[in-house]
C-alpha positions in Angstrom: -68.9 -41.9 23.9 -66.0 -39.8 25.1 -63.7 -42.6 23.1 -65.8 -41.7 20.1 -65.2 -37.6 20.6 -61.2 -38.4 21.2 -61.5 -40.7 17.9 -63.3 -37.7 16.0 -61.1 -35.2 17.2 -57.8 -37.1 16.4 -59.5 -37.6 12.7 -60.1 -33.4 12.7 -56.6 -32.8 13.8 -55.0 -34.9 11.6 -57.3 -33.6 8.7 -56.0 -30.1 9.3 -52.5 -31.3 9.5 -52.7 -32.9 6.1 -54.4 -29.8 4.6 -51.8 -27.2 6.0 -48.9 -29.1 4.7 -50.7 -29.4 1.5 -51.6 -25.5 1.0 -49.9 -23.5 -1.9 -47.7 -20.7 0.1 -48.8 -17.1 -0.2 -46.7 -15.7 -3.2 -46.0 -12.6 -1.4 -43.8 -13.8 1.3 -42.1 -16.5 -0.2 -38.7 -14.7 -1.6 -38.3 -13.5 2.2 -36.2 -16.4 2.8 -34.6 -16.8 -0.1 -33.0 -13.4 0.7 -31.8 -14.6 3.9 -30.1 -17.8 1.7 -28.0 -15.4 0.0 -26.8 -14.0 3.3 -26.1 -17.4 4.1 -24.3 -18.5 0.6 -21.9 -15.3 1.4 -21.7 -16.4 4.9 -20.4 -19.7 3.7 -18.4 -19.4 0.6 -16.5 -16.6 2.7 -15.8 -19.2 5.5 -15.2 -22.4 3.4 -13.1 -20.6 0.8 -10.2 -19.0 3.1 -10.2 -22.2 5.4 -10.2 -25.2 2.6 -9.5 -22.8 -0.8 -12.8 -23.9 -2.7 -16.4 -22.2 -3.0 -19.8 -24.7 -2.0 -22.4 -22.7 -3.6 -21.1 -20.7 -6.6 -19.4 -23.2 -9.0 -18.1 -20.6 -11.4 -15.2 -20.3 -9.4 -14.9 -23.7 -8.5 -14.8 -24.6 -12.7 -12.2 -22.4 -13.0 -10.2 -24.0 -9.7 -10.7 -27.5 -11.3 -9.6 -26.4 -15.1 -6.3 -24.7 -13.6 -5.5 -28.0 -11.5 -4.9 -30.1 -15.3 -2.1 -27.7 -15.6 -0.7 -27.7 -12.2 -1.7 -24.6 -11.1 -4.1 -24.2 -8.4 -2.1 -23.0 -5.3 -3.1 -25.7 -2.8 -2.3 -29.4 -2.9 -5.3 -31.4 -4.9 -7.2 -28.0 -4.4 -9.1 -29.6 -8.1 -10.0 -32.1 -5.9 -11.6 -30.1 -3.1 -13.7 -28.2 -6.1 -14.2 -30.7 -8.4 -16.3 -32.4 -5.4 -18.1 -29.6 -4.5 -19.1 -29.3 -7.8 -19.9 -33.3 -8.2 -21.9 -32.5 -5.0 -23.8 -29.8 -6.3 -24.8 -31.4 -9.4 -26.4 -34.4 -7.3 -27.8 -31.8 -4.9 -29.6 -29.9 -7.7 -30.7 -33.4 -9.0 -32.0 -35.0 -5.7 -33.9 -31.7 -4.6 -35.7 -31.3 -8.1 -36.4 -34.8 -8.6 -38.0 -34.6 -4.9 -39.4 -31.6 -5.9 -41.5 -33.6 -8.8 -42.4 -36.8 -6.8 -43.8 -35.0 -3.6 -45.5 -32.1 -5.0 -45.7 -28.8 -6.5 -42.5 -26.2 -5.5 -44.6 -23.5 -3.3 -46.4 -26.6 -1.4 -45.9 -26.3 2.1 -44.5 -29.6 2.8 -42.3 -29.1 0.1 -40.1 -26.3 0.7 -40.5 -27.5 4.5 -38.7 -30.7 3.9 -36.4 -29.3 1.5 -35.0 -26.8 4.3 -35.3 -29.8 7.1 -32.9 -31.5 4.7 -30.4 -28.7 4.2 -30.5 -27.5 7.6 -29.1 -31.2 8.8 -26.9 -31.4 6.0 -25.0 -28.0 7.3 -25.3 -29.2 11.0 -23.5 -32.2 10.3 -20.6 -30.4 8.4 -20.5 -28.2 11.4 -19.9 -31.1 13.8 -17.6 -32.9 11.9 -15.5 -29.8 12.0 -16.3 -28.5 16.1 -15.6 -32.6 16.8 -11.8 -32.3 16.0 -12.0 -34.9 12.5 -11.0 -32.1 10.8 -8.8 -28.8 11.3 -11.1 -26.2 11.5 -8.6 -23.8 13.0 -8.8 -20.7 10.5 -5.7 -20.0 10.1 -5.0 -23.6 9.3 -1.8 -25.1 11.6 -1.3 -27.6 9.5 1.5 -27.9 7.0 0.1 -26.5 3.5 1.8 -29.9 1.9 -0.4 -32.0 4.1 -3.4 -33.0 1.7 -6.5 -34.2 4.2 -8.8 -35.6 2.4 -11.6 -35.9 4.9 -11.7 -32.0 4.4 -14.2 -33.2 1.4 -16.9 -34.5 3.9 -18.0 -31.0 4.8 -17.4 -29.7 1.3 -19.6 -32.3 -0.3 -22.3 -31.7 2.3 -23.1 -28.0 1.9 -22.4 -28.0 -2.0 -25.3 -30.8 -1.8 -27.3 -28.7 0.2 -27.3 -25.2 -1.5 -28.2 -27.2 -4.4 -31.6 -27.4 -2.4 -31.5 -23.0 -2.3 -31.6 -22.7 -6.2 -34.0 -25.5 -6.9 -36.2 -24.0 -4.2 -36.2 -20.5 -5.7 -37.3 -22.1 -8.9 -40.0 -23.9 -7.6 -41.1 -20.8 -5.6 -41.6 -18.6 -8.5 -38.3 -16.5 -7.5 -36.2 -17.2 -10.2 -34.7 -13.5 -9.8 -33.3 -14.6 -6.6 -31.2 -18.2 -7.3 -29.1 -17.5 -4.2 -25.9 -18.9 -5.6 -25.8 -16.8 -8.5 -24.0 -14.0 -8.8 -23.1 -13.1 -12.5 -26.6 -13.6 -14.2 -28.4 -11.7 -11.1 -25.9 -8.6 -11.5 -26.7 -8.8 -15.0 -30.1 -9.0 -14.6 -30.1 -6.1 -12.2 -28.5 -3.5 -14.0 -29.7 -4.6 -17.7 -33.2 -3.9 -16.4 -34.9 -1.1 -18.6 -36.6 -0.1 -15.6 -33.7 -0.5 -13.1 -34.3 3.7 -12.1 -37.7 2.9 -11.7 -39.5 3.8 -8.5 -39.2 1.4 -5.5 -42.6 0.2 -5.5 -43.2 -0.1 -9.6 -40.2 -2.4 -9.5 -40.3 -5.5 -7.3 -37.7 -7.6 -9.2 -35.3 -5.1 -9.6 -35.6 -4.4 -5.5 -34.9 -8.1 -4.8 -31.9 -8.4 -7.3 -30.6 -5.1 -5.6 -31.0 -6.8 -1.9 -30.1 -10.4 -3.1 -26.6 -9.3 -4.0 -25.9 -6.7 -1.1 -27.1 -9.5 1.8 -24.3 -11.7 -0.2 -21.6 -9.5 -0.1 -22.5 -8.6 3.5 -22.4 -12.1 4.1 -19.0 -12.9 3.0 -17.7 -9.8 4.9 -19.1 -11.3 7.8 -18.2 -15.2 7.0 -14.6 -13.0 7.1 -14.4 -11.5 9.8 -16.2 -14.5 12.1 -13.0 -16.6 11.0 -11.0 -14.1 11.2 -11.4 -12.7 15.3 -12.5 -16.4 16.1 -10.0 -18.5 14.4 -12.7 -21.0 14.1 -14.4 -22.3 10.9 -17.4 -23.9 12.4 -19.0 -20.7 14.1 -20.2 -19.1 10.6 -21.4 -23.1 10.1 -23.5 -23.0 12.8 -25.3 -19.7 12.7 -26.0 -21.4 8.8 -27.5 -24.1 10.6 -29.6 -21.6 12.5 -30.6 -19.6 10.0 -31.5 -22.7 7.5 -33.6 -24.0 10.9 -35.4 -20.1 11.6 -36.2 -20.6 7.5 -37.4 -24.4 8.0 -39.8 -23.1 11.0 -41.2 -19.9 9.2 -42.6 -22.6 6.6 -45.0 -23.9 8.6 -46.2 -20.4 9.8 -46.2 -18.7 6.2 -49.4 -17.9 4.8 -51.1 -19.8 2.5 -52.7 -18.3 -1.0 -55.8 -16.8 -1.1 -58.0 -18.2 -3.6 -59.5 -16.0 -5.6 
């Protein structure tokens, strides 16, 4: 008999388990931590661009790096190279994380957005520790001789353009398309094109995320600054990314689901 109960109560638990990992997130909450990716995009970009000279989440900049290297212009050795992988990277990010999106379920499904962040949280660790481990100079400013080209430099790229893919794709499938999280340029038009951009603060909840989105960016990229700049180190801002991408992966599971009408 008491087999039986343990058997019944594994079956109960595992029920649940299924069916929280299945519920639709509450639609309320959801751009919460999609603000606290753009923190993290500035955070980055701010790091990765005065250490290696290339963005990993806003390709504008990167197009731009890539079309002035066919002329011999970008001011670091193969710097095209540096941002035409994290561009190649992004592309397969956005692809991988949308095509997962599709084959495991919908985009505010708990297990989806959960996974999603599980994968980008490893995907910054590991750039982080290839970095802290000495395989590449993460000494900010570099001591290396500018004409030196190191080419393993595109390991860490390639990971966290892959994974901020996952930030855009997930603010699609969440229903928060006014927050991409890599986007500057369309959201600050967005933001001040609104007609109703004077609006008060509660008649205008797009307008108030837009307004947030791009302040917790710029913040970030102050910060991603000054981190490298009093620490000398690259991988510190990597790894409080890593932490905030694993706080984000853990409020998941906690989130509320949607309240069926």
């Amino acid at each position: 008999m008491l087999d039986e109960r343990k058997g019944c109560a594994s079956q109960k638990l595992a029920m649940i388990h299924r069916a929280t990992f299945s519920d639709e997130l509450d639609p309320r909450f959801v751009y919460l931590p999609l603000l606290v990716c753009c923190f993290a995009t500035g955070l980055t970009d701010g790091t990765l661009y005065n250490a290696y000279g290339t963005f990993v989440s806003m390709q504008t900049g990167n197009t731009v790096f890539v079309a002035l290297g066919t002329s011999g212009q970008n001011n670091r050795p193969y710097g095209w190279a540096r941002s035409l992988t994290s561009i190649g990277s992004f592309i397969v990010g956005c692809v991988c994380f949308s095509r997962f999106h599709a084959l495991i379920g919908r985009g505010r499904q708990r297990r989806t957005v959960f996974i999603s962040f599980l994968v980008q949280t490893i995907f910054v660790f590991l750039a982080a520790a290839i970095i802290q481990g000495g395989l590449i100079d993460g000494r900010y400013p570099s001591q290396r001789d500018p004409a030196d080209v190191d080419f393993a430099e595109l390991a860490p790229i390639a990971l966290l353009s892959f994974q901020a893919a996952g930030q855009i794709v997930n603010s699609r499938g969440l229903g928060v398309s006014e927050v991409p999280t890599v986007v500057i340029t369309t959201l600050l038009c967005d933001l001040v094109s609104d007609p109703n951009i004077f609006a008060p603060l509660t008649k205008n909840p797009k307008r108030n995320k837009r307004a947030v989105a791009f302040t917790l960016t710029l913040v970030g990229a102050i910060i991603g600054g000054f981190i490298s700049k009093v620490t000398g180190l690259v991988q510190n801002s990597l790894w409080l990314v890593a932490g905030l991408k694993f706080s984000i992966t853990v409020f998941w599971i906690f989130c509320g689901k949607e309240k069926k009408a």
